[in-house]
N, C-alpha and C positions, 0 to 999 in steps of 0.2 A: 523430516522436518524437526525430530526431538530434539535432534544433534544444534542445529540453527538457532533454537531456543534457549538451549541450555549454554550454549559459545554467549546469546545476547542476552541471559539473563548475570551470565559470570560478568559480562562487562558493565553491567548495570546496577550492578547489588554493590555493596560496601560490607564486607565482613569481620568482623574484629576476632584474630583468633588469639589462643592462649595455649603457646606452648607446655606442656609436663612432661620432664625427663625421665624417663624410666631405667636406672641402669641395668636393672636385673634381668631384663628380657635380652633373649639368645637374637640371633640371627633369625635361623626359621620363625620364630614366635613375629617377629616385627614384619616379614616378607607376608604374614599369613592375614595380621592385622589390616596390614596396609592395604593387601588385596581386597580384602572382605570390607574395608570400608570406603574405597573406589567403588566398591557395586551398587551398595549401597547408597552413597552419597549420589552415585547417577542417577542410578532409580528415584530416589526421592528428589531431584534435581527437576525432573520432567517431570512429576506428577505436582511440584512446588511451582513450576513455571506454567505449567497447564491451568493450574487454579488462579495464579494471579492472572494470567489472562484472561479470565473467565468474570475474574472480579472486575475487570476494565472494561470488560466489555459491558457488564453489569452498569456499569459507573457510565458509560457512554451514551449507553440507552434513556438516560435520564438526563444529561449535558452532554451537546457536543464541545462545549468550551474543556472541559476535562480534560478531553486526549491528551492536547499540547501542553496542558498544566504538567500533566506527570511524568509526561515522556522532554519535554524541551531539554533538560539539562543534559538527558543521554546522548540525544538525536544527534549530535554533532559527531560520537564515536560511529562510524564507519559499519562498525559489525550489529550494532543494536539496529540502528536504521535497518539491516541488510535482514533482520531478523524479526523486524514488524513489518516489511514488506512481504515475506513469507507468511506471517501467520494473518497478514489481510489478505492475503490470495486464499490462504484458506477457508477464511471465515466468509469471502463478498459471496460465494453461491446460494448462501443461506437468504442474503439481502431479502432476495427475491420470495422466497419461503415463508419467512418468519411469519408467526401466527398475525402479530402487532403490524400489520404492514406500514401502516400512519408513520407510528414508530421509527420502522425500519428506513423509511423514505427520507424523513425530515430531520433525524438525530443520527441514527447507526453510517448511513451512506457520506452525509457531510464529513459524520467525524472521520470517517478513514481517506475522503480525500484530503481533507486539509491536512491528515499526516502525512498523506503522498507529496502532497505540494510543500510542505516544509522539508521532508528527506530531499526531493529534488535540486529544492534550490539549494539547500547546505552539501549536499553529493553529486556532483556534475555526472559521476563516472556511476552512478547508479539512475540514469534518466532512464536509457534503455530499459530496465526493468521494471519502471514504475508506467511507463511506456506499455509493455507487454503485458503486464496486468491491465492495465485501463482498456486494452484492444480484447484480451483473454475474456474480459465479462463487459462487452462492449454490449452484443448480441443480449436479446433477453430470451430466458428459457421458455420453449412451448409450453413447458409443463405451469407454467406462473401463474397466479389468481389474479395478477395487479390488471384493475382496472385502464381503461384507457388514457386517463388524464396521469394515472401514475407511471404507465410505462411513458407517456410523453416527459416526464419531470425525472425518471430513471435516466433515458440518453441525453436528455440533458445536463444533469450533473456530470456524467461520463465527458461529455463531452467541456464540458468547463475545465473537467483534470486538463484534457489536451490540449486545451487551450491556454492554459496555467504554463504548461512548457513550453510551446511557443514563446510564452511573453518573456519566459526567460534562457531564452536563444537555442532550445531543442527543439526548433522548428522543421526543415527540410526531413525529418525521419515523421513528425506527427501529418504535414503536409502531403508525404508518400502512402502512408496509409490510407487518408482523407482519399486520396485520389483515386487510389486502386477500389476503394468500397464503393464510388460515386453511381455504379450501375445497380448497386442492393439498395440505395438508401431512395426516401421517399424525399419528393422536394422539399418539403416546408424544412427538412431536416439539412439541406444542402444549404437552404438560404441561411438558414439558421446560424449558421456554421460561417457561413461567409461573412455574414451582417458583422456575426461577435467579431470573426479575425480580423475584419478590415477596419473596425471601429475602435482597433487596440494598436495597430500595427502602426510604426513612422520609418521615414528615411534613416539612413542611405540601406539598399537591399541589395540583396549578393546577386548575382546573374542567374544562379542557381535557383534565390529563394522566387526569385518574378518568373522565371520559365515554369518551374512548378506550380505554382498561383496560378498561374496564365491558363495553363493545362484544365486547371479545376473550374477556372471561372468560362473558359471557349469551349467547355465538353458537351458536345451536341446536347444531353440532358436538358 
């Protein structure tokens, strides 16, 4: 992941540098510099991109209006998206953990979908992954403390992501997964799921998108 951070912190940062000529310096001397401060410049590269993320996250805990404040102007570069989609796959197992659980429910969780749902809609060809995150920590952990009304409000937000793409035409892949889980999932959580898609959806639908529908909504369940 250091590598993913340090590609979307290069594309994110503005650096102003300031070239000095040195003539005096040989050959070897400039191959040895140059070396020894590529190491160095990585090194502190990830441990500079680890703490500004740490500081947002900081920042997030306390507003979820933040996130899109700081990240909007990147988010349209391809590889920064590509590299806060990474480092929220990272961070969402904690979700579940965090001491603040309150917290963690109503400010940590919002903010990293509504980043998802804005990479999505600006990166068509990054849905599948915002996708496979949203399924990846779809599941809530045995290990989890969240009470019952939070893990009910936990698959709900989950399920809002997926439903986010739907509305913006990444439907038949959120709809195949929908279908395939329908024999793990408890009902209130099927209707749930139907109520929001059908009360967002309009005309005209592909053949594909109503056979799949149809599948979910006739499944003996």
């Amino acid at each position: 992941p250091k590598y993913i951070y340090l590609l979307a912190h290069a594309c994110g940062t503005k650096t102003t540098v300031q070239t000095v000529v040195q003539p005096n310096l040989n050959r070897e001397e400039i191959l040895n510099t140059i070396t020894s401060r590529h190491v160095d410049e990585n090194t502190a590269g990830v441990e500079t991109t680890r703490a500004a993320l740490q500081a947002v996250l900081s920042l997030i805990s306390t507003n979820h209006d933040v996130c899109l404040t700081l990240f909007r102007c990147y988010l349209p570069y391809g590889v920064v998206a590509m590299g806060l989609i990474k480092w929220i796959d990272c961070r969402m197992p904690s979700i579940q953990t965090m001491l603040d659980i309150t917290n963690s429910m109503n400010v940590v969780l919002p903010s990293f979908l509504r980043l998802l749902a804005e990479i999505a809609r600006l990166h068509s060809h990054q849905r599948g992954r915002v996708l496979e995150l949203l399924i990846k920590n779809f599941s809530i952990s045995p290990d989890t403390e969240l009470e019952a009304t939070q893990r009910v409000a936990y698959v709900k937000h989950m399920l809002s992501g997926m439903l986010y793409l739907v509305r913006i035409g990444y439907a038949i892949p959120v709809l195949s997964y929908f279908q395939g889980r329908i024999p793990l999932l408890d009902m209130w959580l099927i209707r749930y799921f139907l109520h929001k898609l059908l009360s967002m959806i309009h005309p005209p639908f592909s053949d594909l998108f109503v056979t799949t529908l149809a599948a979910i909504v006739l499944d003996p369940k």
